[in-house]
C-alpha positions in Angstrom: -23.4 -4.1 -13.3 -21.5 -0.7 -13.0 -24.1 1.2 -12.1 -25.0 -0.8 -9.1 -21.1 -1.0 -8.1 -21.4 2.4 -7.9 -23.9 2.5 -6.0 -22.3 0.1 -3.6 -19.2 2.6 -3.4 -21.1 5.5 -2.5 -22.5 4.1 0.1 -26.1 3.2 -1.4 -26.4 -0.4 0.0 -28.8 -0.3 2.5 -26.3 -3.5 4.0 -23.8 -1.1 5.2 -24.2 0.5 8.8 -23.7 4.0 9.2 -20.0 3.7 10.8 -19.3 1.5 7.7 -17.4 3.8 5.4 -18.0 3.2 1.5 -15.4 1.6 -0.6 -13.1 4.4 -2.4 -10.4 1.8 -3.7 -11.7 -0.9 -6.8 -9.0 -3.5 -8.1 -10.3 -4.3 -11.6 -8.5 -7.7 -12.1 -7.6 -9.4 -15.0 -8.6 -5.7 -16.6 -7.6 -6.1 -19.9 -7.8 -2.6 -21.5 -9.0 -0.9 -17.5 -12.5 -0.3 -19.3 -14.5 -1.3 -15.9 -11.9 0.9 -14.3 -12.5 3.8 -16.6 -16.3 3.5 -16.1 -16.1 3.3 -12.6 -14.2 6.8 -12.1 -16.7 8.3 -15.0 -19.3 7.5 -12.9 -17.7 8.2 -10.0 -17.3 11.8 -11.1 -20.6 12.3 -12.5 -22.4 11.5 -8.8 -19.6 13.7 -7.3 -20.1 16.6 -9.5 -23.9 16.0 -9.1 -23.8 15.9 -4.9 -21.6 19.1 -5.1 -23.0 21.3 -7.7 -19.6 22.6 -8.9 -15.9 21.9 -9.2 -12.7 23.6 -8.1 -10.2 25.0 -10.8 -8.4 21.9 -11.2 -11.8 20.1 -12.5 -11.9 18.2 -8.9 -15.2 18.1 -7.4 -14.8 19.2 -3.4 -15.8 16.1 -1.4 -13.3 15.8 0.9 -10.7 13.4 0.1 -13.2 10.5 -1.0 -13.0 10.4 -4.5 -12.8 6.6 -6.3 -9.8 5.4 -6.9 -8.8 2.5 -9.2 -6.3 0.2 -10.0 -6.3 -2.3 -13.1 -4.3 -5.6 -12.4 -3.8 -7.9 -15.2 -0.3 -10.3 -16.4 0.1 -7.8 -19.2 -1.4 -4.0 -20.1 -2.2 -4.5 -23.8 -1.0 -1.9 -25.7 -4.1 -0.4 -27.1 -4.8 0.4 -23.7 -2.5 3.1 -24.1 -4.9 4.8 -26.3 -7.8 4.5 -24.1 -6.3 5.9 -21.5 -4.6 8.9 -23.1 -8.3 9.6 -24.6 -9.6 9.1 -21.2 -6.8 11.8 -19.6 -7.7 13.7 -23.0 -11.5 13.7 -21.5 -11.3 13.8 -18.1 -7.9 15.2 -17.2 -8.8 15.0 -13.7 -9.0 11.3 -13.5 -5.7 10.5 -14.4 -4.2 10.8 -10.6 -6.9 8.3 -9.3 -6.2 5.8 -12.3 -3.1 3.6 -12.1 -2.0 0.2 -14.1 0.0 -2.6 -12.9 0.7 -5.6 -14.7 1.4 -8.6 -12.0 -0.5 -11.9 -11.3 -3.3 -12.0 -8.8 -2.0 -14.1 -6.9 0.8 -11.2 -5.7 -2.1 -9.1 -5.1 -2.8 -8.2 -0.7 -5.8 -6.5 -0.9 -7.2 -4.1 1.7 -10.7 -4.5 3.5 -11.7 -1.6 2.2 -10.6 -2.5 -1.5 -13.9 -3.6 -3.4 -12.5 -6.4 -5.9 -14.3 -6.6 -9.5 -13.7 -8.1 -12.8 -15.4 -8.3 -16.1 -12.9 -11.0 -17.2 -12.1 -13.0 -14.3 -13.5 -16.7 -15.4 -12.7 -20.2 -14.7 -9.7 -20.8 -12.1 -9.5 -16.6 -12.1 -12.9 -16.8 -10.3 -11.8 -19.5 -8.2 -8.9 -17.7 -6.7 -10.6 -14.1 -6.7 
């Protein structure tokens, strides 16, 4: 679920050692409209805002440079995601630099080790190659 992803990118899983640094990068493949992407930066910047108490003029919560970060990767962006995401910006303005869309194939995608990989859609030979 997203709530324990998020937990798992704060660094809330009692797996990870203390010179292991939480995930800040999520793929969401095979995204489809970027909702699990979307969720994950909203609830990114709720425990942010909630760790710091208060936010800089720009809206950005002061927490170094560790804010989420997303990505949504799917063969093509539909184009009612368009409207979500300008009513996302429209929302959370602040978001929009951390939020970025590519359409490609997974199998051109090289992640990091520090990228977390998630999908919501992802089934059948998706699963088997993610």
């Amino acid at each position: 679920s997203a709530l324990y992803i998020s937990s798992f990118l704060l660094g809330g899983n009692s797996s990870q050692t203390d010179d292991t640094k939480p995930v800040r990068r999520v793929a969401d493949i095979a995204a489809g409209h970027g909702l699990l992407a979307w969720a994950l930066l909203v609830l990114d910047d709720e425990v942010q805002s909630q760790r710091n108490g208060k936010n800089d003029k720009e809206g950005n919560f002061s927490f170094g440079n560790r804010h989420l970060t997303t990505f949504c990767l799917d063969v093509q962006m539909p184009q009612s995601a368009e409207l979500i995401q300008t009513a996302m910006i429209k929302q959370w303005p602040h978001l929009e630099s951390r939020f970025d869309y590519v359409e490609g194939r997974l199998e051109q995608l090289v992640p990091h080790h520090s990228c977390l990989l998630a999908s919501v859609h992802a089934c059948g030979i998706l699963s088997d190659v993610l």
